[in-house]
Biopython code that builds the backbone (N, CA, C, O; Angstrom):
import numpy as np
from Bio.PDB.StructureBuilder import StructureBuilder

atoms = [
    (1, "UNK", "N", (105.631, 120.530, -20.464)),
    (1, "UNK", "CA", (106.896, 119.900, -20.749)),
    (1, "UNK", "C", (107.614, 120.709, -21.823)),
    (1, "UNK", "O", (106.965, 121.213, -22.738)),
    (2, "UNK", "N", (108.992, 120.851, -21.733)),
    (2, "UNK", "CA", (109.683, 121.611, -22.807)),
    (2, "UNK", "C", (110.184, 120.730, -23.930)),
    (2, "UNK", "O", (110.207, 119.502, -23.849)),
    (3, "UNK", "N", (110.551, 121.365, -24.891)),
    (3, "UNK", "CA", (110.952, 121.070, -25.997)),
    (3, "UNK", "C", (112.655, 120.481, -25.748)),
    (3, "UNK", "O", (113.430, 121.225, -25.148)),
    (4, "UNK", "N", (113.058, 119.336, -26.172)),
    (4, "UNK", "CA", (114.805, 118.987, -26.561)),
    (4, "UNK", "C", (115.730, 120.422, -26.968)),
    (4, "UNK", "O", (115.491, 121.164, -27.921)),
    (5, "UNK", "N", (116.479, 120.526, -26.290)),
    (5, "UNK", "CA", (117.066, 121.818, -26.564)),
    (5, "UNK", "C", (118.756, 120.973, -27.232)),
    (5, "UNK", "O", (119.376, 121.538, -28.134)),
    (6, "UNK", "N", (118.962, 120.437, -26.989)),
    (6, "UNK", "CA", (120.335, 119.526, -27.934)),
    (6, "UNK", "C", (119.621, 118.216, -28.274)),
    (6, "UNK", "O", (118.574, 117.680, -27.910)),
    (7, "UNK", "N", (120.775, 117.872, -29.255)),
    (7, "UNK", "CA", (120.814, 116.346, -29.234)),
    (7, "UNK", "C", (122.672, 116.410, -29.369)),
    (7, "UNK", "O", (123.381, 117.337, -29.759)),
    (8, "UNK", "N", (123.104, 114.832, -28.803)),
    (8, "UNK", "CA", (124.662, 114.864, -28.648)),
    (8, "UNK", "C", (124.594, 113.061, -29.307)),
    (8, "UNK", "O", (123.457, 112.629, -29.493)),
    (9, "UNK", "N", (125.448, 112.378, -29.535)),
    (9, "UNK", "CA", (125.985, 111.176, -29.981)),
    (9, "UNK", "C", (126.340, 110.147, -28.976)),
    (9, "UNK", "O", (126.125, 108.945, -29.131)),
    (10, "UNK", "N", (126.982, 110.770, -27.772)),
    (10, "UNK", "CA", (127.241, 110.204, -26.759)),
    (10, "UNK", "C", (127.031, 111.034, -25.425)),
    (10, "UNK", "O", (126.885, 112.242, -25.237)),
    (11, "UNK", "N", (127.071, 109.866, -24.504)),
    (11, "UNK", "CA", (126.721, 110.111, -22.996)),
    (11, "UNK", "C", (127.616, 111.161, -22.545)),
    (11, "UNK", "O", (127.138, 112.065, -21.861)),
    (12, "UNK", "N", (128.746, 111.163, -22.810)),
    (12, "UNK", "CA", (129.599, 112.208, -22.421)),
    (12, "UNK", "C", (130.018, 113.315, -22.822)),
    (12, "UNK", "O", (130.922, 113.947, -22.277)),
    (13, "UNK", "N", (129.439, 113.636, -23.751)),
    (13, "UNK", "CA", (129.704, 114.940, -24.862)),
    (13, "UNK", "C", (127.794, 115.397, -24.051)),
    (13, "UNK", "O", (127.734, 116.525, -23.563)),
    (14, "UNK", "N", (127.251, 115.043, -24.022)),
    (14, "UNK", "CA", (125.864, 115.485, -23.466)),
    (14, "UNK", "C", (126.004, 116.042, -22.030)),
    (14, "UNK", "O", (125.628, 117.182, -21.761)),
    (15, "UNK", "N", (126.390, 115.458, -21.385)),
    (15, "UNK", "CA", (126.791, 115.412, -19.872)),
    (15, "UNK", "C", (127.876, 116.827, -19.414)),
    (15, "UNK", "O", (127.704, 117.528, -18.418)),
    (16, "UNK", "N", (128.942, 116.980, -20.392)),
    (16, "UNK", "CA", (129.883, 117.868, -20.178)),
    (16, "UNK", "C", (129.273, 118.895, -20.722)),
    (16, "UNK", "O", (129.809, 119.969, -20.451)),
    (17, "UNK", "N", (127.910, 118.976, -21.707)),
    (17, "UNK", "CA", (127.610, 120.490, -22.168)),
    (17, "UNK", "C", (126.286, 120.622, -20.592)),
    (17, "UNK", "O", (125.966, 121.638, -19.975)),
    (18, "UNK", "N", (126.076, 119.983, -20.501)),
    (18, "UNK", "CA", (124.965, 120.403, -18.990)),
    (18, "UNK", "C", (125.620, 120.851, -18.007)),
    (18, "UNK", "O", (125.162, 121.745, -17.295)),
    (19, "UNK", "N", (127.152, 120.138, -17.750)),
    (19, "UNK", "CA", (127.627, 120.616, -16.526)),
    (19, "UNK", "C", (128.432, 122.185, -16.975)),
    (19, "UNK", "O", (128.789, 123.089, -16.219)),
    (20, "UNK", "N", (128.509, 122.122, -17.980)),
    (20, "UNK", "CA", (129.437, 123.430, -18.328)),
    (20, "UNK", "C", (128.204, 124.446, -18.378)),
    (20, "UNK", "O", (128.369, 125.633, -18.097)),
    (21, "UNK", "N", (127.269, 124.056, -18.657)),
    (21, "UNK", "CA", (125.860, 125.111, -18.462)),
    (21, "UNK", "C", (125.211, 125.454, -17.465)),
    (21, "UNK", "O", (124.539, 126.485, -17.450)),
    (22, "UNK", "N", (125.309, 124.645, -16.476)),
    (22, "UNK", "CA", (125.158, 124.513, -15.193)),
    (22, "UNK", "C", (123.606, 124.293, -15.287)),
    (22, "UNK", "O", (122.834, 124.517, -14.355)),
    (23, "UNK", "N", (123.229, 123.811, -16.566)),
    (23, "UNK", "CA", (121.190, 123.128, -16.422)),
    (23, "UNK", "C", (120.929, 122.033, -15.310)),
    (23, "UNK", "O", (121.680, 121.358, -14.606)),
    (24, "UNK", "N", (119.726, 122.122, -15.424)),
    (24, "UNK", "CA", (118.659, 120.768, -15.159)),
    (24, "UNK", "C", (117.736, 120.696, -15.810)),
    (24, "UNK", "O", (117.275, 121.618, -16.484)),
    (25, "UNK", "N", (117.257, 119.459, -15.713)),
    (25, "UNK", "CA", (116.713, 118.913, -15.949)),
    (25, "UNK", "C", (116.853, 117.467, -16.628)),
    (25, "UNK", "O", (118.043, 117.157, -16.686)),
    (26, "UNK", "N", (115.768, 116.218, -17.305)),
    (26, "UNK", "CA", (116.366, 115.470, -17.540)),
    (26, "UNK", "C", (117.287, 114.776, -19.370)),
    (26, "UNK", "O", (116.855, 115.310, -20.391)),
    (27, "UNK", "N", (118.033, 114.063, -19.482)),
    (27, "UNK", "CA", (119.245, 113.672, -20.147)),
    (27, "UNK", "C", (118.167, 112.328, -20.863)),
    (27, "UNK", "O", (117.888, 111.363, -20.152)),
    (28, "UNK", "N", (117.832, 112.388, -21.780)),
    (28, "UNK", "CA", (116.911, 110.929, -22.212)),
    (28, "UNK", "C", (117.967, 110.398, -23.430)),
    (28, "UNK", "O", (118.664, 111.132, -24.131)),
    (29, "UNK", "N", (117.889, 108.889, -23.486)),
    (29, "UNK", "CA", (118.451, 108.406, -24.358)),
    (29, "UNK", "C", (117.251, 107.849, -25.289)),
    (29, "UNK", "O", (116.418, 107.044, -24.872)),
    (30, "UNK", "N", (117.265, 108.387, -26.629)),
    (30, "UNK", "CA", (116.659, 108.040, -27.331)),
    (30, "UNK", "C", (117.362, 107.082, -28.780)),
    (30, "UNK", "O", (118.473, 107.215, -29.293)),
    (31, "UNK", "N", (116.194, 106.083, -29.167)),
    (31, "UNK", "CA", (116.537, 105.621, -30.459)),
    (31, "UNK", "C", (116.704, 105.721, -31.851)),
    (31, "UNK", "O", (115.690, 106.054, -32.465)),
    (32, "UNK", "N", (117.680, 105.528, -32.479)),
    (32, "UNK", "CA", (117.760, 106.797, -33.786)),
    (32, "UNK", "C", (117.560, 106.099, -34.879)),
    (32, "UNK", "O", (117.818, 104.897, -34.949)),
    (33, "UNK", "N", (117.043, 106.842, -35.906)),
    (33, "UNK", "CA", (116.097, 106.014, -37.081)),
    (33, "UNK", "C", (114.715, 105.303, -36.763)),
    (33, "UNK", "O", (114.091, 104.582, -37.540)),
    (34, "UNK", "N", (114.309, 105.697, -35.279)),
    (34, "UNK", "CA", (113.270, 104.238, -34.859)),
    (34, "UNK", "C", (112.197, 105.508, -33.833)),
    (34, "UNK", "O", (112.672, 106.307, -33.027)),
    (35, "UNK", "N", (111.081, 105.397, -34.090)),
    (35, "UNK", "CA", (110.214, 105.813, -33.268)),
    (35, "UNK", "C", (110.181, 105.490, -31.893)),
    (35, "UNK", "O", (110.240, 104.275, -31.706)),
    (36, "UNK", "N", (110.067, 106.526, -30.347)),
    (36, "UNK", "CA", (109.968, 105.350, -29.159)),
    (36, "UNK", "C", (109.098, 104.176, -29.103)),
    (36, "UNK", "O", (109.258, 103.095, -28.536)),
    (37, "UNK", "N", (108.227, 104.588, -29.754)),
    (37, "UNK", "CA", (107.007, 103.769, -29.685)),
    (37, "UNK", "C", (107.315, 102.100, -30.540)),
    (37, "UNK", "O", (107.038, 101.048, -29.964)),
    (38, "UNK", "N", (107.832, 102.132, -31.759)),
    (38, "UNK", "CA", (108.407, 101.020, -32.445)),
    (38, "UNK", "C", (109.413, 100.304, -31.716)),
    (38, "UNK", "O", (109.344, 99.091, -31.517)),
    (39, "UNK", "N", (110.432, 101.104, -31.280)),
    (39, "UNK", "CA", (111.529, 100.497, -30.319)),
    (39, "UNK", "C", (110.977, 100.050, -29.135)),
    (39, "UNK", "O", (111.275, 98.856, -29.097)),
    (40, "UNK", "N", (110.269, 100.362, -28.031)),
    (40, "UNK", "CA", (109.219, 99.567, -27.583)),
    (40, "UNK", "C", (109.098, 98.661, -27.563)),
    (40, "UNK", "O", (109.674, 97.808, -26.887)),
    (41, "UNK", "N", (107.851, 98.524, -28.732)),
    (41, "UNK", "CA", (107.302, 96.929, -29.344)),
    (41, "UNK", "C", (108.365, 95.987, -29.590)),
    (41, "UNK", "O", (108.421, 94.834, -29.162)),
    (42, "UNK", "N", (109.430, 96.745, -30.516)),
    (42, "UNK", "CA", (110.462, 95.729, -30.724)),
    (42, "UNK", "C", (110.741, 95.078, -29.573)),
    (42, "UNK", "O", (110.272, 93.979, -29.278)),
    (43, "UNK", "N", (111.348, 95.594, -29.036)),
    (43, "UNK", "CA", (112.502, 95.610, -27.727)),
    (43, "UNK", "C", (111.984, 94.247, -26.686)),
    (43, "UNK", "O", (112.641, 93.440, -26.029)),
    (44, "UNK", "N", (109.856, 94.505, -26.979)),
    (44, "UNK", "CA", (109.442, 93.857, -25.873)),
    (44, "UNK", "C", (108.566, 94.584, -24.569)),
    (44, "UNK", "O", (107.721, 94.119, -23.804)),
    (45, "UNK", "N", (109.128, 95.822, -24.685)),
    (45, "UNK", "CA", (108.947, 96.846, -23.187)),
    (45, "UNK", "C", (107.300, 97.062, -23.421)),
    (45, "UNK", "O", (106.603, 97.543, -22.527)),
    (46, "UNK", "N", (106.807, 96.696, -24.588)),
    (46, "UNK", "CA", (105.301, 97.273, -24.834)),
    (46, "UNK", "C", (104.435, 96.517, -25.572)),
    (46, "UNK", "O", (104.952, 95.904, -26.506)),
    (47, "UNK", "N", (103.237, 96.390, -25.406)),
    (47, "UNK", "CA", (102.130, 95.811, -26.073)),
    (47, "UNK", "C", (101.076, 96.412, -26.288)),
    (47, "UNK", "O", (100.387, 97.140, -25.573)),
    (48, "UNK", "N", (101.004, 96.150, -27.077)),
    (48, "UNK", "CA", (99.544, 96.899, -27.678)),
    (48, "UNK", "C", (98.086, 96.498, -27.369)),
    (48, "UNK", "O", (97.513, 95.644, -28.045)),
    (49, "UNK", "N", (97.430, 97.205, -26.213)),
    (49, "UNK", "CA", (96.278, 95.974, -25.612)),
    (49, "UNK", "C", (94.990, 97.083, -26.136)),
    (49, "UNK", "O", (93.809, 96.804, -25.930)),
    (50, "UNK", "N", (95.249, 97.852, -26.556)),
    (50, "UNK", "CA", (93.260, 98.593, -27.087)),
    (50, "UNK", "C", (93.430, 99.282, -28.234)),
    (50, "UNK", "O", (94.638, 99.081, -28.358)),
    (51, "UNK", "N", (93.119, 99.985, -29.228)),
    (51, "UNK", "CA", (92.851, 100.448, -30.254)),
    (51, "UNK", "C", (93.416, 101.482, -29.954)),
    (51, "UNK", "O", (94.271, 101.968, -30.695)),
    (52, "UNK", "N", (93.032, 102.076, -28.724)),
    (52, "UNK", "CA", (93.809, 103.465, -28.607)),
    (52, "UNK", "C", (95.891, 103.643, -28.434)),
    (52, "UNK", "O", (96.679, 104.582, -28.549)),
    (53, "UNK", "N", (96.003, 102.304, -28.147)),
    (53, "UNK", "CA", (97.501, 102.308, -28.001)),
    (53, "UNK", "C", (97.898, 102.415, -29.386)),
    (53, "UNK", "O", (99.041, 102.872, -29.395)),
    (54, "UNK", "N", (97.341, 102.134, -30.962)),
    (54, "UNK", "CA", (97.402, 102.286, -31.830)),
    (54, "UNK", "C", (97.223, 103.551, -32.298)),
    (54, "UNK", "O", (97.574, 103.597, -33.477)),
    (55, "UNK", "N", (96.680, 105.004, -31.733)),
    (55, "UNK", "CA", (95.940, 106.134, -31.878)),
    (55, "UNK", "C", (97.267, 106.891, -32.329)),
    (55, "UNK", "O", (98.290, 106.774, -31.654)),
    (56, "UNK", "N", (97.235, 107.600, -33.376)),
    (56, "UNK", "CA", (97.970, 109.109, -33.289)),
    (56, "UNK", "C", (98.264, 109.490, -32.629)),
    (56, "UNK", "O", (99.427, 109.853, -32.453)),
    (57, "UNK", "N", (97.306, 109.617, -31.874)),
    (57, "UNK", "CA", (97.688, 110.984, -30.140)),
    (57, "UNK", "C", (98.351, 110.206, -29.377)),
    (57, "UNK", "O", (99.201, 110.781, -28.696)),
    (58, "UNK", "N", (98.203, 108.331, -29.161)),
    (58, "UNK", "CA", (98.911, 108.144, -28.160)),
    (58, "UNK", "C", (100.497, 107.783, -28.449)),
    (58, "UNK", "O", (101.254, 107.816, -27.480)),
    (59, "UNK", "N", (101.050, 107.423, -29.806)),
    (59, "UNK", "CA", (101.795, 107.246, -30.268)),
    (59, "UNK", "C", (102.733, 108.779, -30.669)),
    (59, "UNK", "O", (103.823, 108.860, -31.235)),
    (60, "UNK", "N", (102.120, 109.545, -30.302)),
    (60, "UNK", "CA", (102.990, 110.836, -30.859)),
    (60, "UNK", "C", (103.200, 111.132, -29.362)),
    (60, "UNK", "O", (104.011, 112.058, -29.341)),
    (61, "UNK", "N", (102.956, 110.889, -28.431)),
    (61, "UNK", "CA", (103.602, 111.408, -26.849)),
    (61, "UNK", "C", (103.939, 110.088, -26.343)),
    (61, "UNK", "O", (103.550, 109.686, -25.247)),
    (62, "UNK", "N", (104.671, 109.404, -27.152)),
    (62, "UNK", "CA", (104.577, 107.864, -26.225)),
    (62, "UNK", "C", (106.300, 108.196, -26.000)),
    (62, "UNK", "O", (106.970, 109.017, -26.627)),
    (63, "UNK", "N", (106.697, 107.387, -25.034)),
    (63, "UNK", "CA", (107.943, 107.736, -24.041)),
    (63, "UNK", "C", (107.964, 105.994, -23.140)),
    (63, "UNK", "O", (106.888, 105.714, -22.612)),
    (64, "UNK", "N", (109.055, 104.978, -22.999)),
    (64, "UNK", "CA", (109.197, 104.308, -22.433)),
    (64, "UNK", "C", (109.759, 104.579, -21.251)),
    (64, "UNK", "O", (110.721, 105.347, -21.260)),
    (65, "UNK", "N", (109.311, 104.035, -20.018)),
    (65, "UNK", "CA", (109.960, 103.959, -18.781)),
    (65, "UNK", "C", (111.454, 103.296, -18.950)),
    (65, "UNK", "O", (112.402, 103.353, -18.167)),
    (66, "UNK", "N", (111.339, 102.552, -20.421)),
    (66, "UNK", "CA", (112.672, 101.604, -20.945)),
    (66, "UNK", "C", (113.711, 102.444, -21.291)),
    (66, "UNK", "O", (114.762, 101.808, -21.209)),
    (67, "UNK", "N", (113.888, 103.533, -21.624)),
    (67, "UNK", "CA", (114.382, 104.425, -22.456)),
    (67, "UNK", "C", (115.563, 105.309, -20.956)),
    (67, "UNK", "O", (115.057, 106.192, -20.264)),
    (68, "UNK", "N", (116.962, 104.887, -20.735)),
    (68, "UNK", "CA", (117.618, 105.139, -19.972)),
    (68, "UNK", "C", (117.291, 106.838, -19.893)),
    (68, "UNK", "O", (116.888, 107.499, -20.850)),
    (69, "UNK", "N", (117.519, 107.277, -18.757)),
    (69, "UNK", "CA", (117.462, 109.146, -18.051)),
    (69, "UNK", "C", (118.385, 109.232, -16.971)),
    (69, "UNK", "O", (118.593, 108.423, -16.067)),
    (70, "UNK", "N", (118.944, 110.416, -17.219)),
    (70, "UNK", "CA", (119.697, 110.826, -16.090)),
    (70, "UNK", "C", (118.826, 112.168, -15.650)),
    (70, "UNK", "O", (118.254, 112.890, -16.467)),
    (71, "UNK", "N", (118.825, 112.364, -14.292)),
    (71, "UNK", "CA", (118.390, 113.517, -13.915)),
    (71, "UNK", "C", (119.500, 114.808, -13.605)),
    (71, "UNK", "O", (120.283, 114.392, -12.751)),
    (72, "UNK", "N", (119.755, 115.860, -13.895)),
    (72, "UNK", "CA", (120.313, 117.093, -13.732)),
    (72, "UNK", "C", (119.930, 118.086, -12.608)),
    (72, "UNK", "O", (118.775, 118.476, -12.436)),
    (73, "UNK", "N", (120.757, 118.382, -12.021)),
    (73, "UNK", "CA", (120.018, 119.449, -11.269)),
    (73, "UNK", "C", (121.552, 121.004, -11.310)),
    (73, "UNK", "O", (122.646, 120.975, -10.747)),
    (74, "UNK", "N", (120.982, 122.060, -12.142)),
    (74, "UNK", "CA", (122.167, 122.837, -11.773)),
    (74, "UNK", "C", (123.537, 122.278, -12.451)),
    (74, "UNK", "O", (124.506, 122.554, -11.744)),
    (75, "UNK", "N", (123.824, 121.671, -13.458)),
    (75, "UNK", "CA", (124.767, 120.546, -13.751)),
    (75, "UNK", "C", (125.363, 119.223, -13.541)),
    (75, "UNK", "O", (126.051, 118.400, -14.145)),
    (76, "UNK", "N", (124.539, 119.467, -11.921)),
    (76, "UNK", "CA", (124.934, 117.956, -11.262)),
    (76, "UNK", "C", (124.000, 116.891, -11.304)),
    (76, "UNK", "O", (122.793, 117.046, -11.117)),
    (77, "UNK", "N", (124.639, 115.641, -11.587)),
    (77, "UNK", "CA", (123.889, 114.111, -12.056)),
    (77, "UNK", "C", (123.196, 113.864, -10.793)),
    (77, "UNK", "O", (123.860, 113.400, -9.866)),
    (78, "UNK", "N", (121.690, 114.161, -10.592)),
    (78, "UNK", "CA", (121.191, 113.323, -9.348)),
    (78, "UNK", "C", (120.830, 111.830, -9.362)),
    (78, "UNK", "O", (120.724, 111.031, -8.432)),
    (79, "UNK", "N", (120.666, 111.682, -10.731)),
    (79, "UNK", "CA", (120.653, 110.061, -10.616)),
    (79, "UNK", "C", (120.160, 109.364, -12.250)),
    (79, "UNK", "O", (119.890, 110.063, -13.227)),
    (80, "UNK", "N", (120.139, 108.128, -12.229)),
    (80, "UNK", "CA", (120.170, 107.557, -13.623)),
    (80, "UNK", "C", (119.298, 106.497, -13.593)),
    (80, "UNK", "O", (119.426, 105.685, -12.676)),
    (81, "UNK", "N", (118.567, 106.367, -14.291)),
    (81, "UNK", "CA", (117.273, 105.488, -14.332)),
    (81, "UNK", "C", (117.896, 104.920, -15.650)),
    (81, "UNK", "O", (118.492, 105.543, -16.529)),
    (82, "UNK", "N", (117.529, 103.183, -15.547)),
    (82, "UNK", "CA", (118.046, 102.125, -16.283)),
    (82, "UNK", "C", (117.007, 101.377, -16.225)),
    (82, "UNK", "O", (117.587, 100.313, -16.007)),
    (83, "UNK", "N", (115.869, 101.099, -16.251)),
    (83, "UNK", "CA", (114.957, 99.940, -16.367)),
    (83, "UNK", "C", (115.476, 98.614, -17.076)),
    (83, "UNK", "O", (115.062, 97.575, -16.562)),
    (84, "UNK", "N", (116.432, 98.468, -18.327)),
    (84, "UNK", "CA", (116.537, 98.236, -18.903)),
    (84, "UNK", "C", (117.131, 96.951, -18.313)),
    (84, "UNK", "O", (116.705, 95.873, -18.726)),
    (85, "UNK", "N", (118.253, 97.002, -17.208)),
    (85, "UNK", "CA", (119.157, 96.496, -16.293)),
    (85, "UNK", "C", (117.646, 95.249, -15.383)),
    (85, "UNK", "O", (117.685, 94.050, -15.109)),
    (86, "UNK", "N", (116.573, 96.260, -15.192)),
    (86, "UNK", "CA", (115.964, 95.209, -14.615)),
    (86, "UNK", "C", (114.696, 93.816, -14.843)),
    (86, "UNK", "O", (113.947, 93.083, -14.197)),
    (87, "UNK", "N", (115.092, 94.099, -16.104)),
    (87, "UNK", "CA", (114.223, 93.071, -16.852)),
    (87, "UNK", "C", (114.843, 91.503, -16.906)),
    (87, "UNK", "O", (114.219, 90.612, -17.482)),
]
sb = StructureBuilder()
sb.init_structure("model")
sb.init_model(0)
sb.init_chain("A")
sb.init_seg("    ")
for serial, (resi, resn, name, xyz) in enumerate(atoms, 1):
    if name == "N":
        sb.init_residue(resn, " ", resi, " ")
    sb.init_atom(name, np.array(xyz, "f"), 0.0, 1.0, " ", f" {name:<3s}", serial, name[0])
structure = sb.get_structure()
């Protein structure tokens, strides 16, 4: 997996530097000031069921399915994942 190559403020200032770049790959919306993993728990999207969900290692690669994505391909939007919508 690669490294975040921007961060932008909004959906559309993000979106217009991909299409003007002509990238892919995917567009994640992340939470600011807040770990994914805390925003999570908050939110609801997660529970903590073994010792290891508490672990360093699993908390430093943790990533919600909750956490809106758009996919890129070449600049163009193939699609947008919202879990969020289906709760």
């Amino acid at each position: 997996m690669g490294l975040p190559s921007a961060v932008f403020t909004s959906f559309d200032l993000a979106s217009d530097w991909i299409k003007s770049n002509y990238l892919s790959g995917i567009l994640m919306e992340y939470p600011v000031d807040q770990s994914c993993y805390d925003w999570a728990i908050e939110s609801g999207y997660f529970k903590e069921k073994s010792v290891i969900d508490r672990s360093p290692t699993f908390i430093e690669k943790f990533v919600s399915a909750y956490q809106q994505n758009w996919h890129f391909e070449h600049g163009e939007e193939l699609c947008h994942q919202n879990m969020q919508d289906k709760t």
